[in-house]
C-alpha positions as CSV (number, residue, x, y, z in Angstrom):
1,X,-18.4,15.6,13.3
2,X,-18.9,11.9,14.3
3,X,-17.7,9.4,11.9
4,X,-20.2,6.2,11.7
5,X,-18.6,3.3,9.1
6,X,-20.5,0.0,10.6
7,X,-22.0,-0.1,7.5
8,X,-19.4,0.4,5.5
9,X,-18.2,-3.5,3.8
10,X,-14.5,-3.0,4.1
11,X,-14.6,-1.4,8.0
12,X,-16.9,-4.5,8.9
13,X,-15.1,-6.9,6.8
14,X,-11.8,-5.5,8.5
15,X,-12.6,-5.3,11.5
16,X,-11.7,-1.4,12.0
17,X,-13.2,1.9,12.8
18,X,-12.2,2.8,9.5
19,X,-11.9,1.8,5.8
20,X,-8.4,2.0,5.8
21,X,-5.5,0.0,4.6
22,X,-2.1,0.9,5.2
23,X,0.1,-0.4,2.5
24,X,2.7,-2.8,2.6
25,X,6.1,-1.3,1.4
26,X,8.7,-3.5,1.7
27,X,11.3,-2.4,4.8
28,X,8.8,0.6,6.0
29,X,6.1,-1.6,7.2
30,X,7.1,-3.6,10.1
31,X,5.4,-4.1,13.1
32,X,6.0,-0.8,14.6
33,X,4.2,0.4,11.9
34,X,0.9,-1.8,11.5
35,X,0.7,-1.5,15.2
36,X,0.3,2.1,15.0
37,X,-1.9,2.5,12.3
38,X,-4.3,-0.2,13.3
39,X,-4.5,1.3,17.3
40,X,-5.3,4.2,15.0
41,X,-8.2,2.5,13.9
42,X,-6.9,1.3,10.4
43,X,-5.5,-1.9,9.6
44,X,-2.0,-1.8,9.8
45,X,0.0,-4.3,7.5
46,X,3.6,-6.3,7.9
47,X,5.5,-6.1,4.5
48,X,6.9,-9.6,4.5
49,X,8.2,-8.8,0.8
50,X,12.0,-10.6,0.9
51,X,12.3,-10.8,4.7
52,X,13.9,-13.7,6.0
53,X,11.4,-15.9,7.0
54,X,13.2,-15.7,10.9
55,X,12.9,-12.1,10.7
56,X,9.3,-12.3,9.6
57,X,8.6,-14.4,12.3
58,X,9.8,-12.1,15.2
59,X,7.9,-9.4,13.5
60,X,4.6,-11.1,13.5
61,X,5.6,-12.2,17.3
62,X,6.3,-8.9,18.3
63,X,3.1,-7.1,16.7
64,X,1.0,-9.0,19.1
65,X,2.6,-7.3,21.9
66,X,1.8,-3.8,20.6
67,X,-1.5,-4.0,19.6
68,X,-4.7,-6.0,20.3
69,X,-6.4,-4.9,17.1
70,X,-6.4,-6.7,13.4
71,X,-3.6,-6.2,11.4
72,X,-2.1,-7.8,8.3
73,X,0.2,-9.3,6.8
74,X,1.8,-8.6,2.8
75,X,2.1,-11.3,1.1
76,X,4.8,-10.4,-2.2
77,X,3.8,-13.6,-4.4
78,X,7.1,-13.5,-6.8
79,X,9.4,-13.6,-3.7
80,X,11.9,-16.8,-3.2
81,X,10.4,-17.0,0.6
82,X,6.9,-17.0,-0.3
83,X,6.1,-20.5,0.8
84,X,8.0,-20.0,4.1
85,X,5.6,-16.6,4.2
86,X,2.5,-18.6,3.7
87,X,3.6,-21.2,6.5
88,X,4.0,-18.2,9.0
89,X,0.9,-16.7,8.1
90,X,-0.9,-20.1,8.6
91,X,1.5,-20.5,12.0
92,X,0.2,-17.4,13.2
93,X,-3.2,-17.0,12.6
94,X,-3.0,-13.9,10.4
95,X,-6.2,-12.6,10.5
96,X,-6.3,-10.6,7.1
97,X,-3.7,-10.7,3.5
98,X,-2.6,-8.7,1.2
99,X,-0.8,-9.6,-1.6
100,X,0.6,-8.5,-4.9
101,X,3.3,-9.7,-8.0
102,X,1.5,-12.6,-8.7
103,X,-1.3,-14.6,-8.3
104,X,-2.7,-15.2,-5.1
105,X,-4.5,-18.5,-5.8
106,X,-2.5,-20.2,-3.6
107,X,-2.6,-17.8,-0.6
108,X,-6.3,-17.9,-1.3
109,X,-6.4,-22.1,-0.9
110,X,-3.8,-22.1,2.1
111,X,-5.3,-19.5,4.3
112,X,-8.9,-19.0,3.6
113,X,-9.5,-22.2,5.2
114,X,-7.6,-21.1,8.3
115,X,-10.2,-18.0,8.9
116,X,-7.9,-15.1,7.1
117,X,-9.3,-12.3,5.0
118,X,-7.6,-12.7,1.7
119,X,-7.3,-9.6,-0.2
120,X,-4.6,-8.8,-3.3
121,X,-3.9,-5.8,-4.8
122,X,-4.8,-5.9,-8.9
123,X,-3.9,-3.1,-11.7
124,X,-6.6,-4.5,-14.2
125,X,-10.4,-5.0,-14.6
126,X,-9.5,-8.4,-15.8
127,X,-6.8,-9.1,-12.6
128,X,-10.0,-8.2,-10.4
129,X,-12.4,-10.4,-12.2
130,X,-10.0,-13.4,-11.8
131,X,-9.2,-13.0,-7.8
132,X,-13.0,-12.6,-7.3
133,X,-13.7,-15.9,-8.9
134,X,-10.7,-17.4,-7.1
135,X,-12.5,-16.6,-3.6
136,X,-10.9,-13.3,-2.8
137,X,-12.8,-11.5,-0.1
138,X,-12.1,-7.9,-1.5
139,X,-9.6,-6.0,-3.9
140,X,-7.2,-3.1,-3.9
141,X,-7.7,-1.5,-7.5
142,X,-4.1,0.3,-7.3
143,X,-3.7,3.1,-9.3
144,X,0.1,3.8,-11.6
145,X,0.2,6.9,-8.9
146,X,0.7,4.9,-6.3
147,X,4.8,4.3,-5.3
148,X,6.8,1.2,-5.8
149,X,5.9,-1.3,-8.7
150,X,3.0,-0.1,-10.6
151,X,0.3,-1.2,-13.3
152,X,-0.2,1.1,-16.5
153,X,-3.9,2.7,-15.6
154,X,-4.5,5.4,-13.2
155,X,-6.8,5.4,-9.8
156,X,-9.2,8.0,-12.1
157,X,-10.1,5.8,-14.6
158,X,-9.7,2.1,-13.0
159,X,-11.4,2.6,-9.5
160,X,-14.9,3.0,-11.4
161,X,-14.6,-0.2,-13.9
162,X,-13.2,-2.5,-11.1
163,X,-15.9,-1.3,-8.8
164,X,-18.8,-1.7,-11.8
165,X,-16.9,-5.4,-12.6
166,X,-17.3,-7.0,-9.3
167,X,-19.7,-7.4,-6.3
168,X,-16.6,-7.9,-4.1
169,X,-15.7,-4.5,-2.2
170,X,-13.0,-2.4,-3.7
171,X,-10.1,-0.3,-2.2
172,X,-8.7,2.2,-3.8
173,X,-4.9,2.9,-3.8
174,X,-2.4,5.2,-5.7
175,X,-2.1,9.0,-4.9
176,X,-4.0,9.3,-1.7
177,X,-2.6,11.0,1.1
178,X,-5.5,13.5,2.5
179,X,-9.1,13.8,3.1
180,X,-9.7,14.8,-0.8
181,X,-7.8,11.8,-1.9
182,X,-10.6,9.7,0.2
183,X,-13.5,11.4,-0.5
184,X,-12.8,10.8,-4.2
185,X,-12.1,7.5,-4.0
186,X,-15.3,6.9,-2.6
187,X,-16.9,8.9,-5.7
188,X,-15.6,6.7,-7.8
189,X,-17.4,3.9,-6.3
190,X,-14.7,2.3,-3.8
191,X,-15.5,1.5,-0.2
192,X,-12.3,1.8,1.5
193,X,-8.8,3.3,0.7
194,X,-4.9,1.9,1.1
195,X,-3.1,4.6,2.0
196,X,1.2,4.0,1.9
197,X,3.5,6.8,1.1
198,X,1.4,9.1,3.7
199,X,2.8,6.7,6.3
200,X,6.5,7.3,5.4
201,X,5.8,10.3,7.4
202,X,4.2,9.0,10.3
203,X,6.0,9.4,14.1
204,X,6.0,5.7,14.3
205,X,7.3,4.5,11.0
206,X,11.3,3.2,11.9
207,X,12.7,4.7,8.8
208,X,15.9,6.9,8.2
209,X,14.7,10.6,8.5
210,X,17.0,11.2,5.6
211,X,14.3,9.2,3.7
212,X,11.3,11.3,5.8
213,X,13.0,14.3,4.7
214,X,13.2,13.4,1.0
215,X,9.4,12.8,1.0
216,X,8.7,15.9,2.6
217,X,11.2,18.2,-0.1
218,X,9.1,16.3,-2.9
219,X,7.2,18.5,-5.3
220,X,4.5,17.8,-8.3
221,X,7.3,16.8,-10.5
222,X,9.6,14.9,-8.3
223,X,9.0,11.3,-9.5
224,X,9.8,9.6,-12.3
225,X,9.5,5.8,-13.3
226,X,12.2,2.9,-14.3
227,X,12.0,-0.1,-15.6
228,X,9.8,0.4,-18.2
229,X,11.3,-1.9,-20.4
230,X,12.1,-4.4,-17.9
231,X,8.1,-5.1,-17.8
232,X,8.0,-4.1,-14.2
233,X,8.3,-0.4,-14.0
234,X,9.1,1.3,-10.5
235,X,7.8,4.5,-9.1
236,X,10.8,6.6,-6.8
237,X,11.5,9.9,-6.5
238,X,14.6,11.3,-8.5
239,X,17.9,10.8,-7.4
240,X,20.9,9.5,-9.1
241,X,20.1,6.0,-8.9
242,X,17.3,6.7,-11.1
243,X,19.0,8.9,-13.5
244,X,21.6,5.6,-14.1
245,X,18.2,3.0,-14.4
246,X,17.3,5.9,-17.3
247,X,20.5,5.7,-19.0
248,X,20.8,2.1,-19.0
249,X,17.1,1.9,-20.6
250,X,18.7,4.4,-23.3
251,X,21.5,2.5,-23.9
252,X,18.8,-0.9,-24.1
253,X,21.2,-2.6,-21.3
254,X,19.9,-6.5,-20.3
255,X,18.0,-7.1,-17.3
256,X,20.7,-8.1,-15.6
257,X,22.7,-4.9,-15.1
258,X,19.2,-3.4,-14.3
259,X,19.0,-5.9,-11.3
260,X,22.2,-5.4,-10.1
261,X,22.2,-1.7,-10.1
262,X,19.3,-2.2,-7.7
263,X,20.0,-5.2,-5.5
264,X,19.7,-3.7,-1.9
265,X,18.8,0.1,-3.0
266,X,15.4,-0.1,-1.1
267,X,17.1,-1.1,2.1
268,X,20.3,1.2,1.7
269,X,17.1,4.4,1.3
270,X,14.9,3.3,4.0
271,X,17.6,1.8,6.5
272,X,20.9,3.5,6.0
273,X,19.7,7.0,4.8
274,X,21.7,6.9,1.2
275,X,19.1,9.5,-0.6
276,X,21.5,9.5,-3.8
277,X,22.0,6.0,-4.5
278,X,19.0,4.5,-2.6
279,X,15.7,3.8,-4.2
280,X,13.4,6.3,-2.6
281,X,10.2,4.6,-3.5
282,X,7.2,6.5,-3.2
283,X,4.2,7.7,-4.7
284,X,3.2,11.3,-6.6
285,X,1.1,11.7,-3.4
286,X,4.6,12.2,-1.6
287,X,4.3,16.2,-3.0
288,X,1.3,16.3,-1.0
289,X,2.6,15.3,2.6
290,X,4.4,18.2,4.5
291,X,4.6,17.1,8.3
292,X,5.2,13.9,10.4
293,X,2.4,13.2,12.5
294,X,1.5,10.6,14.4
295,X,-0.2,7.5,12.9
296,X,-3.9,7.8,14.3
297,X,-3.4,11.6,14.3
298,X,-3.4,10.9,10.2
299,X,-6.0,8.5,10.0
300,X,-8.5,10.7,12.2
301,X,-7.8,13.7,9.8
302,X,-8.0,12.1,6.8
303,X,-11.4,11.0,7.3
304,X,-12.3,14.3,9.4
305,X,-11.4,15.9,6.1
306,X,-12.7,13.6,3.9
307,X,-16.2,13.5,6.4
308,X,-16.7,17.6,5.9
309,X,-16.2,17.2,2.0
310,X,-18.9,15.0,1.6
311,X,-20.9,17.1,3.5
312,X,-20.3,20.2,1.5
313,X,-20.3,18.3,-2.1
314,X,-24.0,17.0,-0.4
315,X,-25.0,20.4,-0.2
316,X,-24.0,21.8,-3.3
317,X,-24.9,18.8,-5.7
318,X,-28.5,19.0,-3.5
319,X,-31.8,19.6,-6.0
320,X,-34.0,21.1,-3.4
């Protein structure tokens, strides 16, 4: 079955042979990464998140050398090196932006007017409603399935009310990670996907296998959420890092001791392996990925998948 998205808003607007997003999680998605998913025909996306802005640079440097297609660049808007993210973008032409924590009003003013696609990742009808109105080209409506810091509403139920909210194109994020998890994100009225935890498990992505393997082992019940009372829960999968962030929220510790606990637990999962006291973000989709496959190998069956249920749901929804 060929696959024909040119008039699909978010391929176009992309520039990709398909409506796909990879997501930006901070130390998985580096260059090696992006590269990969957008030779696969996605658009593969640099986590700048808290990188040092000379490490960032390199990365953006060395993405050019691996792939001739768009990619993109995460912009994390509460970070202490956002400015010096902003400067690099502009530096290096990014052609397209993510970005998320924060408001991207500023991203929007900087790099628009340097030629990049500015698109930020919103929880919230109203978070949509403002972006589009301050110039954003499109929006990822993320879903609290989704891994890392989330929002409160899931991709059922927001996908539809962002997409009926704005005439910019939505992307839906949060739990996909097959063919089924695209084809009903485009029932619900979005035009592309973002697609992160999936990409854990991909042949390219430079992470600890220890991490790889903990994604794989996940089941249905395998993540839980921390935070909660900090105001910005995170979704990981259970280890005993998150059984301590549960006890301190029972015992109503300050914010402190929950930001020390977790200084450097995303790099010690991702980087050095440590699937006890690491923070294994990832999404509930992580139950539904049991392989490592290549980047494009994922992307092509994804939409394969998602191509053949379309079909079928054609036929049997069909009033002839």
């Amino acid at each position: 079955m060929n696959l024909n998205y040119r008039e699909n808003r978010v391929a176009r607007l992309l520039g990709c042979s398909y409506p796909l997003i990879q997501g930006g999680m901070a130390w998985v998605a580096d260059a090696e990464l992006a590269a990969a998913v957008s030779n696969g025909g996605g658009l593969g996306i640099i986590a700048a998140a808290n990188m040092p802005p000379e490490l960032l640079e390199k990365e953006l440097v060395k993405i050019r050398t691996l792939t001739d297609r768009p990619f993109g660049l995460n912009i994390m808007l509460m970070s202490s090196t956002v400015e010096d993210v902003i400067s690099l973008a502009e530096k290096y032409s990014v052609p397209i932006i993510t970005t998320g924590a924060g408001s991207p009003g500023k991203v929007i003013d900087r790099l628009k007017p340097c030629g990049s696609i500015v698109i930020p990742v919103v929880a919230s009808v109203a978070q949509a409603k403002r972006v589009e109105k301050q110039g954003a080209d499109a929006v990822v409506a993320e879903g609290m399935e989704a891994g890392g810091h989330i929002g409160e509403l899931t991709t059922m139920v927001l996908i539809p009310q962002i997409a009926d909210s704005v005439e910019i194109p939505v992307v839906a994020a949060g739990g996909i990670a097959d063919g089924r998890g695209v084809a009903a994100a485009f029932a619900l009225g979005a035009e592309g996907v973002q697609v992160g935890t999936r990409f854990i498990c991909s042949s390219e992505a430079t992470v600890h296998q220890s991490y790889k393997d903990a994604v794989l082992s996940a089941r249905d019940r395998s993540n839980v959420i921390t935070g909660r009372t900090t105001g910005h829960p995170v979704r990981c999968l259970k280890n005993k890092l998150t059984n301590r962030f549960e006890e301190l929220e029972k015992e109503g510790a300050p914010i402190e001791e929950y930001e020390k606990l977790g200084a450097g637990r995303l790099r010690a999962a991702v980087v050095e392996g440590d699937v006890e006291w690491g923070s294994l973000m990832a999404g509930q989709s992580a139950a539904l990925v049991n392989d490592i496959l290549p980047a494009a190998e994922i992307i092509e069956k994804m939409f394969l998948d998602a191509g053949k249920i379309a079909c079928a749901l054609s036929a049997v929804l069909s009033l002839e």
